[in-house]
C-alpha positions as CSV (number, residue, x, y, z in Angstrom):
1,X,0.0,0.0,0.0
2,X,1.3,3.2,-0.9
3,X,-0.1,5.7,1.4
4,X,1.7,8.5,0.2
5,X,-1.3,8.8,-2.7
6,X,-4.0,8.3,0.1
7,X,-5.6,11.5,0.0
8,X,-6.8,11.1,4.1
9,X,-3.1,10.5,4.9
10,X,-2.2,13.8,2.6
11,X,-4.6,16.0,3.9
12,X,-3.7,15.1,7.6
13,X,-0.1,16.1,6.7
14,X,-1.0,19.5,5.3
15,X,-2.8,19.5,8.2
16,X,-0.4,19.1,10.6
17,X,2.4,21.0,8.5
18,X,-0.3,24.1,8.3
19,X,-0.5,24.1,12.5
20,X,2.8,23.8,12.7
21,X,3.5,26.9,10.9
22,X,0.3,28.8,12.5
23,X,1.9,27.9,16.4
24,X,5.3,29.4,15.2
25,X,3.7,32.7,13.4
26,X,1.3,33.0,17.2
27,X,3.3,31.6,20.0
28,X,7.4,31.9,18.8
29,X,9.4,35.0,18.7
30,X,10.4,36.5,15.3
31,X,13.7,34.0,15.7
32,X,11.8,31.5,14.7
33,X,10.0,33.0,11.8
34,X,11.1,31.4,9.1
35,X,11.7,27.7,11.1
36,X,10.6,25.0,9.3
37,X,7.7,22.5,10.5
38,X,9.8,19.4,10.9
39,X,12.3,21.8,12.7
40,X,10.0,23.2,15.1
41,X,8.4,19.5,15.6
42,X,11.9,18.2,16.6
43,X,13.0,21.0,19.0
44,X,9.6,21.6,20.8
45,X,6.4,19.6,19.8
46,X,8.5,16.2,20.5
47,X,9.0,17.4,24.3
48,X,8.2,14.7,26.9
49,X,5.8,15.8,29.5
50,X,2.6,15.0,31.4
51,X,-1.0,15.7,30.4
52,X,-4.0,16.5,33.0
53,X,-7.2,16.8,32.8
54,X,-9.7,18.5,35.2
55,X,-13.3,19.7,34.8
56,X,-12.9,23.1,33.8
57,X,-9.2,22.8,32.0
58,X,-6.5,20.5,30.4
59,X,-3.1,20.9,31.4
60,X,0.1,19.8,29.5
61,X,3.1,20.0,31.6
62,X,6.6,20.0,29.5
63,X,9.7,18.7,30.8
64,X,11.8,21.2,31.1
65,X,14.5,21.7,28.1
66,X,18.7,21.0,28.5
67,X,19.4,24.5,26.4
68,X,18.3,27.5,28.6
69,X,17.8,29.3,24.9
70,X,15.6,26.6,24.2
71,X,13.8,27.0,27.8
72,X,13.1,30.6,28.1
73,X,11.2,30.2,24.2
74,X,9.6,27.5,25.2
75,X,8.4,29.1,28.3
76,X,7.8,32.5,26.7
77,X,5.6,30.5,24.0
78,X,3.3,28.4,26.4
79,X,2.8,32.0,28.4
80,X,1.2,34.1,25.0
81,X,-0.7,30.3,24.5
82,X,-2.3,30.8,28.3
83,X,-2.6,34.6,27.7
84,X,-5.2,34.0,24.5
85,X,-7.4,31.0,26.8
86,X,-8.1,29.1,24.5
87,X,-11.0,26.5,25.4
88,X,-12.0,23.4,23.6
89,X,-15.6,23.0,21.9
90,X,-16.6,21.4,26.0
91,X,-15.7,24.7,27.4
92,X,-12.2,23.3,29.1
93,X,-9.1,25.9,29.2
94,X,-5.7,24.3,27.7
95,X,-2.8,25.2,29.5
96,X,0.6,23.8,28.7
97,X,3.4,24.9,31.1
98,X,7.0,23.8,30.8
99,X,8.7,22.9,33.8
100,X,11.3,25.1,35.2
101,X,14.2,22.0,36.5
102,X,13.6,18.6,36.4
């Protein structure tokens, strides 16, 4: 099966390329304005962490990062997420912290 011709599979990669570059124009400084998808998915989205969920919110707690440059954007980023609340179509808040130390 070659499921690089599925049109599903195609459509979910646009997908996923086209949020990829919406988070870095919203949430990253101008440093990262002209990152790539693939780049941004290896130096952020692929962060280990925890994910809660409560009544009123969902949380998503990132480890903390082993560059301090890589911390501070990180940390910067999931603060303008938090600042715009963004809910989910059930009314929950999303909140994704990164963890100062491990």
């Amino acid at each position: 099966m070659d499921i690089e011709k599925d049109q599903i599979v195609a459509g979910l990669r646009m997908g996923l390329h086209n949020s990829a570059l919406w988070a870095r124009d919203h949430y990253f400084s101008s440093a990262y304005r002209h990152t790539t998808p693939l780049t941004l998915w290896r130096t952020f989205f692929n962060q280990a962490g925890f994910y809660l969920e409560t009544t009123d919110r969902i949380i998503i707690t990132l480890n903390s990062f082993n560059n301090p440059r890589l911390q501070r954007e990180a940390s910067k980023a999931c603060k303008r997420f938090y600042q715009r609340k963004i809910v989910t179509l059930s009314g929950k808040q999303i909140e994704i912290r990164v963890v100062h130390c491990i």
